[in-house]
C-alpha positions as CSV (number, residue, x, y, z in Angstrom):
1,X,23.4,9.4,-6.8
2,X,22.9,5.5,-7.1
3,X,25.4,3.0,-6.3
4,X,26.1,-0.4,-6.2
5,X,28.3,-1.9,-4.4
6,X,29.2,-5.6,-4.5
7,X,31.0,-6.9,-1.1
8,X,31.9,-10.6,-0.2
9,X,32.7,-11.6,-4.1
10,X,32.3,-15.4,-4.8
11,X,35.8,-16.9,-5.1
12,X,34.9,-20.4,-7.1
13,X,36.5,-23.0,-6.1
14,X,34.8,-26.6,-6.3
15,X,30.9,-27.2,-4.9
16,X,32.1,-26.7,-1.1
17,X,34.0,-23.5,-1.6
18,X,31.1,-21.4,-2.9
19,X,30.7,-18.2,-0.9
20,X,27.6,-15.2,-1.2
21,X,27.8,-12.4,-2.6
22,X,26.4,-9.2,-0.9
23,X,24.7,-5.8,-3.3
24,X,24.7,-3.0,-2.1
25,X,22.2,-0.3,-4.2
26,X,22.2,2.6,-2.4
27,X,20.0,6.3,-2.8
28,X,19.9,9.5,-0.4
29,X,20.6,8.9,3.2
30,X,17.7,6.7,4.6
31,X,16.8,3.3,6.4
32,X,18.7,0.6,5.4
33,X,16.6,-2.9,4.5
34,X,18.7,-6.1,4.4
35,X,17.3,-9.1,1.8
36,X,18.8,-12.6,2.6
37,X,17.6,-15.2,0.0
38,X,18.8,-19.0,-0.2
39,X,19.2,-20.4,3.0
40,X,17.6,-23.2,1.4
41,X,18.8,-24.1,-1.5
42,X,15.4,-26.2,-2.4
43,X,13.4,-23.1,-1.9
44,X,13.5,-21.3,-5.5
45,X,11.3,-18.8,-4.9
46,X,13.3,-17.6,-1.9
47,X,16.5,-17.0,-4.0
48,X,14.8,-16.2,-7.8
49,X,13.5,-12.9,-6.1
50,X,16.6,-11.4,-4.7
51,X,18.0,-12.0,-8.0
52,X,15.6,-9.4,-9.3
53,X,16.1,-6.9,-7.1
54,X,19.8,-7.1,-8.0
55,X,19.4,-7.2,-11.3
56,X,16.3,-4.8,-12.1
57,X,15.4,-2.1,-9.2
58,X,17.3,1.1,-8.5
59,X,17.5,2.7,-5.0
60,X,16.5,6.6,-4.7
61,X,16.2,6.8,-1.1
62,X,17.8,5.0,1.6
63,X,19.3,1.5,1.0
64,X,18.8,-1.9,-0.2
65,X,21.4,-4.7,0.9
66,X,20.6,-8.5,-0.9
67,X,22.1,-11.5,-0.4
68,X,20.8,-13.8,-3.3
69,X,22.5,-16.7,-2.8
70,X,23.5,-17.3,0.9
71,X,23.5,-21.3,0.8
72,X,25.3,-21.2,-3.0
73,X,26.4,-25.0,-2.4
74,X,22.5,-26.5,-1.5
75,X,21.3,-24.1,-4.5
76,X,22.9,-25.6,-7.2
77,X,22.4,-29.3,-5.8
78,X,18.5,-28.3,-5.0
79,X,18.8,-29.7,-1.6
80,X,17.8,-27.8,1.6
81,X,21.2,-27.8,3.4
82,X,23.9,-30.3,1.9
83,X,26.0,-29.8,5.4
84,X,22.7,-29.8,7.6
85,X,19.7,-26.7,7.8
86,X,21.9,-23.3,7.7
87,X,18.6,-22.1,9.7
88,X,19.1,-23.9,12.8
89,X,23.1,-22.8,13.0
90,X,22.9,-19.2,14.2
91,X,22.4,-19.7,18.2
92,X,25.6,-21.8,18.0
93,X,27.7,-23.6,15.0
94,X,31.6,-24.9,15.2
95,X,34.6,-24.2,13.4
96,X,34.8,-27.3,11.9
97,X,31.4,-27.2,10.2
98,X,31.4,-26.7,6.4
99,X,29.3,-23.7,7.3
100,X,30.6,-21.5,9.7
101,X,32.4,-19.0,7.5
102,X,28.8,-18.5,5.7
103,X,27.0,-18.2,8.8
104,X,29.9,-16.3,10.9
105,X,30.0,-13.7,8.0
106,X,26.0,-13.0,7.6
107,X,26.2,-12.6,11.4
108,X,28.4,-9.7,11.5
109,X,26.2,-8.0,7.9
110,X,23.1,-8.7,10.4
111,X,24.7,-7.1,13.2
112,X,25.9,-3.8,11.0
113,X,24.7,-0.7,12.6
114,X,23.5,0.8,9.2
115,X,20.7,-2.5,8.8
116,X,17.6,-1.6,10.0
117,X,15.2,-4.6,9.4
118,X,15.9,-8.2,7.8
119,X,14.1,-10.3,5.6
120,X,14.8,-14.0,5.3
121,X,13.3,-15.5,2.5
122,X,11.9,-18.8,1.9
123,X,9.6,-21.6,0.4
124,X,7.4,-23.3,2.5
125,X,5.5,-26.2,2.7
126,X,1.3,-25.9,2.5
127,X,-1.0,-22.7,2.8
128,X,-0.7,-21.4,6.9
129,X,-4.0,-20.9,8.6
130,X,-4.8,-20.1,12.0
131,X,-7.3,-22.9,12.2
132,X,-7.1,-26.9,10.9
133,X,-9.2,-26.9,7.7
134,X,-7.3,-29.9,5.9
135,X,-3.7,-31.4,5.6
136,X,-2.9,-28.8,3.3
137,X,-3.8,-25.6,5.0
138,X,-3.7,-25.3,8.7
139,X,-1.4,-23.7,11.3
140,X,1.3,-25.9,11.2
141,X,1.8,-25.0,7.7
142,X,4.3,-22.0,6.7
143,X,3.3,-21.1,3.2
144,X,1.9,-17.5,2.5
145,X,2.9,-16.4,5.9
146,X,4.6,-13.3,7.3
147,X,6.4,-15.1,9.8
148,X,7.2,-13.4,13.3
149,X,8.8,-14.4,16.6
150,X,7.1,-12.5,18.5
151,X,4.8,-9.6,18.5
152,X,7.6,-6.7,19.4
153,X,11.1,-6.5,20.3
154,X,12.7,-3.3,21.7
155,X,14.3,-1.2,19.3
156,X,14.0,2.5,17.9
157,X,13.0,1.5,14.6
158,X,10.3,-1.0,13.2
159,X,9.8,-3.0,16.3
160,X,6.4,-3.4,16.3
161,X,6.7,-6.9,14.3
162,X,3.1,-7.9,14.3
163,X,1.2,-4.7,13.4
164,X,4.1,-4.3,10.4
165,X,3.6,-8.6,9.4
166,X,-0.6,-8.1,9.4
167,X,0.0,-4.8,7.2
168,X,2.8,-6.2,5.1
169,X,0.0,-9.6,4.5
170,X,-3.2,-7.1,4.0
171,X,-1.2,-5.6,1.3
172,X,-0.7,-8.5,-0.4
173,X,-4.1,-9.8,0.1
174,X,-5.2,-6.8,-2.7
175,X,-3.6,-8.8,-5.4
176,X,-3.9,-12.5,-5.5
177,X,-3.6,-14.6,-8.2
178,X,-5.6,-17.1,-6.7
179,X,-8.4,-16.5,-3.3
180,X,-6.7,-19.5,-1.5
181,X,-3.3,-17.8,-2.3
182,X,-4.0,-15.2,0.7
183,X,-1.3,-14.4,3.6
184,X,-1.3,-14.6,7.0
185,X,0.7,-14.0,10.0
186,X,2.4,-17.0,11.5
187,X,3.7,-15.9,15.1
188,X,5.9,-18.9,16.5
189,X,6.2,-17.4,19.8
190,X,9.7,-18.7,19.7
191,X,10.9,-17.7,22.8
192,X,8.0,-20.0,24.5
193,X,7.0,-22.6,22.1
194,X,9.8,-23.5,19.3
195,X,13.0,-24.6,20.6
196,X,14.1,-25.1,16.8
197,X,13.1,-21.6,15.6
198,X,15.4,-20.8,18.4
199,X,18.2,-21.2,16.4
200,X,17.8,-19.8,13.3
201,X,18.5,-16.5,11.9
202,X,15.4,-14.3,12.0
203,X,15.7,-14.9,16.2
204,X,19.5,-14.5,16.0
205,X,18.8,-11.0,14.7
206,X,15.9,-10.1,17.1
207,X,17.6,-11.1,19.9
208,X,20.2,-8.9,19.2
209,X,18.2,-5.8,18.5
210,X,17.4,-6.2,14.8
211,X,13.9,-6.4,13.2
212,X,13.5,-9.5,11.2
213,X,10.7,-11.6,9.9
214,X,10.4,-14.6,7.3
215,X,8.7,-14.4,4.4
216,X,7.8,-17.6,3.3
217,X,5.7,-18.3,-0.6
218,X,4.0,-21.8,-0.5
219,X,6.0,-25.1,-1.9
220,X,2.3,-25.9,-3.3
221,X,2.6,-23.6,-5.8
222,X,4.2,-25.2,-8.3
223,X,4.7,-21.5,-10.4
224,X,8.0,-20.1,-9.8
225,X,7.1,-17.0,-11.8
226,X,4.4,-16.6,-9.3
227,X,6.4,-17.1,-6.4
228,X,8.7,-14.3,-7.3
229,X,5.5,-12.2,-7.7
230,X,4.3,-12.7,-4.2
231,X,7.9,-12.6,-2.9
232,X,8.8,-9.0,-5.1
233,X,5.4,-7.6,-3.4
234,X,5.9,-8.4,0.1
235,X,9.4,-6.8,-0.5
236,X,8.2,-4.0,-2.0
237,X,5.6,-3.4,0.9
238,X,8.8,-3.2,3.7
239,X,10.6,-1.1,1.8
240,X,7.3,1.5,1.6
241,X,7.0,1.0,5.3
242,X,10.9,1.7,5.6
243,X,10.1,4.9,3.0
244,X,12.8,3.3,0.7
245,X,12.1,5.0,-2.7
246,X,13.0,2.5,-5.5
247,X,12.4,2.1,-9.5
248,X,12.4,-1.0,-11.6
249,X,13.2,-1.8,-14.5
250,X,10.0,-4.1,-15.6
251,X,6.3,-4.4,-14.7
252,X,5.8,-6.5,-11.7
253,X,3.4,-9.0,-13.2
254,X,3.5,-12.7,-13.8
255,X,3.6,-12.5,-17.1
256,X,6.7,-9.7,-17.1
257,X,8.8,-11.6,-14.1
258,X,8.2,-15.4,-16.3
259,X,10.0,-13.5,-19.8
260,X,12.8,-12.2,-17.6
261,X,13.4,-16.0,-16.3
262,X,14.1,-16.8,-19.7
263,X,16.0,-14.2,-21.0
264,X,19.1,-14.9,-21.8
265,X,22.0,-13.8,-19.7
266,X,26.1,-14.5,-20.4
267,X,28.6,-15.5,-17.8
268,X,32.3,-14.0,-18.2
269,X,35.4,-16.0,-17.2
270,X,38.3,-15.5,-16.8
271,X,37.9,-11.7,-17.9
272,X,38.4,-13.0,-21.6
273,X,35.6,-15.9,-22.7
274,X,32.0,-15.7,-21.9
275,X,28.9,-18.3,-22.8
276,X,25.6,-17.6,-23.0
277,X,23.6,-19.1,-20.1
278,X,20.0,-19.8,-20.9
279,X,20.1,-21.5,-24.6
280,X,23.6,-22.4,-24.4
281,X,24.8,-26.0,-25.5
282,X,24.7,-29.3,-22.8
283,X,28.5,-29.7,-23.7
284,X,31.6,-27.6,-24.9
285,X,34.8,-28.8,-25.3
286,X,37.8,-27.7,-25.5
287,X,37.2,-24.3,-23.7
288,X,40.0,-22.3,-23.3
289,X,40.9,-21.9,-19.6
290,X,43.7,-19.7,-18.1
291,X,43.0,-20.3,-14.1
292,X,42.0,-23.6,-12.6
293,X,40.2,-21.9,-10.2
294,X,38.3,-19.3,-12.6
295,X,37.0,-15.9,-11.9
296,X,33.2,-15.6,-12.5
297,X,31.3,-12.8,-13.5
298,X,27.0,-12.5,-14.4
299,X,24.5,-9.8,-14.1
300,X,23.0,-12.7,-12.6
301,X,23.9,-13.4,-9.1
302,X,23.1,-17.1,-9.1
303,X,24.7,-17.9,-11.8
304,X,28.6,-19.8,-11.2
305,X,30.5,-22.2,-12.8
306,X,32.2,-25.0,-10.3
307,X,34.9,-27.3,-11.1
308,X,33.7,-31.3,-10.6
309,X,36.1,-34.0,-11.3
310,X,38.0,-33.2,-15.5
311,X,35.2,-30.7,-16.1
312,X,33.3,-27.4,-15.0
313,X,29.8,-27.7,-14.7
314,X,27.9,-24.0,-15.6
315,X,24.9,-23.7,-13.1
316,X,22.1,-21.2,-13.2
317,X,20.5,-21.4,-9.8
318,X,19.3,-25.1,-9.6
319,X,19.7,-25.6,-13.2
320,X,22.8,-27.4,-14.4
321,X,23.1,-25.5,-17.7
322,X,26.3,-27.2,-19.0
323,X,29.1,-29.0,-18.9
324,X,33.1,-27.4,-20.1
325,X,35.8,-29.5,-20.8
326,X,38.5,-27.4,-20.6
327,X,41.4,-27.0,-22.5
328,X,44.3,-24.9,-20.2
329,X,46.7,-22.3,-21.8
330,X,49.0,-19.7,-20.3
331,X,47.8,-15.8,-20.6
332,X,50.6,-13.7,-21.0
333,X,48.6,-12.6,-24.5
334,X,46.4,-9.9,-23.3
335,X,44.4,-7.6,-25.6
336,X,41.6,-5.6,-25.1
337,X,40.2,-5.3,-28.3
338,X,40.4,-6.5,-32.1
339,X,39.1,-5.3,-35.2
340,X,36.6,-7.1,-36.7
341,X,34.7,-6.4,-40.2
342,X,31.4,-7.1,-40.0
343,X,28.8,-6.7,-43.0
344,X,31.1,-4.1,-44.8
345,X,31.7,-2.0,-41.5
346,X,35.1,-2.2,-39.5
347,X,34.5,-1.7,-36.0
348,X,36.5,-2.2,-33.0
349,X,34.7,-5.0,-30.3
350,X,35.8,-5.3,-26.8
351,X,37.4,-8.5,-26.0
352,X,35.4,-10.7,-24.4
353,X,32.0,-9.8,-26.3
354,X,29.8,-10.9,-28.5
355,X,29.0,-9.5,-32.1
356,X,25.7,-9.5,-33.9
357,X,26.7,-10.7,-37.7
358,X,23.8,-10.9,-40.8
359,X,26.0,-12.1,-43.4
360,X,29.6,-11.9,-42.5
361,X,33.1,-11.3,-40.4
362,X,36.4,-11.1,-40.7
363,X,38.4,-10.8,-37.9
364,X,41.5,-8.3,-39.0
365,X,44.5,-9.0,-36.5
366,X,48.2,-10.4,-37.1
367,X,47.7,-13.0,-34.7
368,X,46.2,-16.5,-34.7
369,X,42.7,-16.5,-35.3
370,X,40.9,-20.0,-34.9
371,X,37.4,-20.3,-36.0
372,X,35.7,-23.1,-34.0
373,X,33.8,-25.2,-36.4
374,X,35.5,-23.4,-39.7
375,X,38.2,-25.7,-40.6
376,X,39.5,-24.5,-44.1
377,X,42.6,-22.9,-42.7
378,X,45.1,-23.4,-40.0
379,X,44.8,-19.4,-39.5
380,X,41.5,-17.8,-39.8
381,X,42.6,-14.3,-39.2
382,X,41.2,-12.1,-42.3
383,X,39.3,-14.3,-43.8
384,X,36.0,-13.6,-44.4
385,X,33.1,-16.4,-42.7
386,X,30.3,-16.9,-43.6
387,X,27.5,-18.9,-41.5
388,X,27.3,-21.6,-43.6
389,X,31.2,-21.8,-43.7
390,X,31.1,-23.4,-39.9
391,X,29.9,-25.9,-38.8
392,X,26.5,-26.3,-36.8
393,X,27.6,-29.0,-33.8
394,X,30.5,-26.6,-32.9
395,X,28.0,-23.5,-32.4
396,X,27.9,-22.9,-28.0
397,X,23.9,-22.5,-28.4
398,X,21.0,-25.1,-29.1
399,X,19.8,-23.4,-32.1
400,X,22.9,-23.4,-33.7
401,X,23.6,-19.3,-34.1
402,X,26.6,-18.6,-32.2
403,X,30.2,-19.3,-32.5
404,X,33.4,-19.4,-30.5
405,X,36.5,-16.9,-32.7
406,X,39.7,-17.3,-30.4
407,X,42.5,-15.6,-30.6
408,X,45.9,-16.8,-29.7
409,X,49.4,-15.9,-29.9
410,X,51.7,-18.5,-30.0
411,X,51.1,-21.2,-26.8
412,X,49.1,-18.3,-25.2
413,X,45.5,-17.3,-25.5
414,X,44.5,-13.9,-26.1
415,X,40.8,-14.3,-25.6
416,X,37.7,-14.7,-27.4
417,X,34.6,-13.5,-29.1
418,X,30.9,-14.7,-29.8
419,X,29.5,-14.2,-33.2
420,X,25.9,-14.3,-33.4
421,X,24.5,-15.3,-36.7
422,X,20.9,-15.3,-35.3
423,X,20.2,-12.0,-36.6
């Protein structure tokens, strides 16, 4: 039976509060492969991937743990470490750095008995070749490379690092979408040779009896949908080695992985207003807000909302989607549901939701009912709207379709709904 289970939840706070969020998907009883994405937080293609196999693959056998978003703080500012390079903090970090918690708490997931292999995840600069051909591709370059430490640790399990890299790279080597776009195995010999590799997280975890290795998508292509691609397939090839048996829910293409980028997604706060992400408006005000510090919640794991100065800010991995001015109430008014009319047909919608309307609504409750952008009546609770009855700058969405209907009951708010005129 599958099963998803989400551990270390994302409490958020302000931009240096933001924890990651660890998914579980989990099949029959098999080997466990752990996905750690956004060390970086410049590296898109190492944290856009693990955000698919959250969202879109199923587990049959054994077990997939991902960590999309491990440096949340550099992600949404685009910068590779805002407190320093995460990777170089795992031979030794103190307390009083902003990220010890981060780091102290992937430790101890690395370390679980049940993880069986790691893979860190990243973008990396140029096209890595064993010999100097130009400034571009050469072997001090990390792009398109399976990246080892050494050849083999000792371990029971999928310690033979190189001979797994090379297959992991011939693999991919089948389906390019460009020749020069070809992988190879970068072996830093860090014990020997890289005193920096030394103290990041793929040689925390071999030194400690875990299988890791980097794979790292080149910063030269400028494509994110195919960075994802190449990322996705070099995942896909561990977990056959591990014999995970997994199912997704899309075609792994270009094509396929670029329309699921920009489909739209919704973020719920609070438990009782939601926005869409992708097409929504650069500004809303007057959100209603019941918690200062408010409770996020996305199919999307990289997507949050962070408090900055008088107003939120709604991010979407690097992208700053919009900006909330809020507008704070008390929330003793809970409700579940409310009855709406819509085209002729009563139906009962879940509160927070949003409602697909052709010609008209009417929401029928004896509590306030406030329209945003319908300003006819002080009460807009069963009264029928139309689209033309509301105005288009209030709408939360850039083509003008969708609308806020709150619902309040005295100085408390109850929560809200999204109509969607858009048909």
């Amino acid at each position: 039976m599958k099963k998803l289970i989400i551990a270390f939840m994302v409490f958020f706070l302000n931009a240096a509060n933001l924890h990651f969020s660890l998914y579980k998907k989990e099949g029959l009883p098999g080997n466990t492969l752990l996905v750690i994405g956004g060390i970086h937080g410049n590296e898109p293609g190492g944290y856009y991937a693990p955000s698919f196999l959250v969202r879109f693959y199923e587990i049959k056998k054994g077990s997939l743990w991902v960590v999309p978003n491990l440096n949340f703080d550099s992600i949404i500012k685009y910068r590779r470490g805002i407190y320093g390079d995460m990777n170089r903090k795992f031979a030794f970090i103190a307390k009083t750095d902003k990220d010890y918690e981060i780091v102290a708490d992937i430790k101890k997931i690395i370390l679980n008995p049940q993880v069986d292999l790691i893979l860190n995840l990243h973008d990396g600069h140029g096209f890595y070749r064993d010999s100097w051909q130009n400034s571009i591709f050469n072997p001090a370059a990390w792009g398109q490379a399976c990246i080892i430490d050494q050849e083999k640790i000792k371990t029971n399990k999928f310690g033979n690092l190189g001979e797994i890299a090379r297959k992991v790279a011939q693999k991919l080597n089948t389906k390019l979408t460009k020749d020069y776009h070809c992988f190879n195995v970068k072996n830093t010999h860090t014990k020997f040779k890289d005193e920096q590799m030394r103290l990041s997280l793929t040689y925390f975890a071999i030194t400690h009896g875990k299988p890791a290795f980097a794979i790292e998508t080149s910063k030269n292509i400028k494509d994110l949908p195919t960075k994802v691609y190449y990322q996705l397939k070099a995942i896909e090839e561990f977990m056959k080695i591990m014999n995970i048996e997994f199912k997704r829910d899309f075609e792994l293409t270009i094509p396929a992985i670029k329309k699921l980028l920009k489909k739209e997604e919704y973020v719920y706060i609070n438990g009782n207003t939601l926005l869409p992400v992708k097409n929504i408006s650069k500004v809303i005000r007057f959100f209603p807000m019941t918690q200062k510090n408010p409770e996020i919640k996305s199919k999307n794991p990289l997507v949050t909302v962070v408090k900055e100065k008088n107003y939120y800010v709604l991010y979407e991995g690097f992208h700053r989607r919009a900006v909330l001015f809020p507008q704070y109430f008390e929330n003793f008014c809970k409700i579940k549901s409310v009855n709406v009319e819509i085209d002729g047909v009563k139906k009962e919608i879940k509160i927070p939701s949003i409602v697909k309307v052709k010609n008209y609504f009417k929401v029928l409750s004896n509590k306030r009912v406030n329209v945003i952008g319908y300003s006819s009546k002080k009460n807009e609770a069963n009264v029928k709207i139309i689209k033309k009855d509301v105005a288009k700058r209030y709408s939360v969405d850039k083509k003008g379709n969708i609308y806020r209907v709150e619902i309040y009951d005295k100085k408390s708010f109850c929560g809200m709904l999204l109509v969607d005129f858009g048909g």
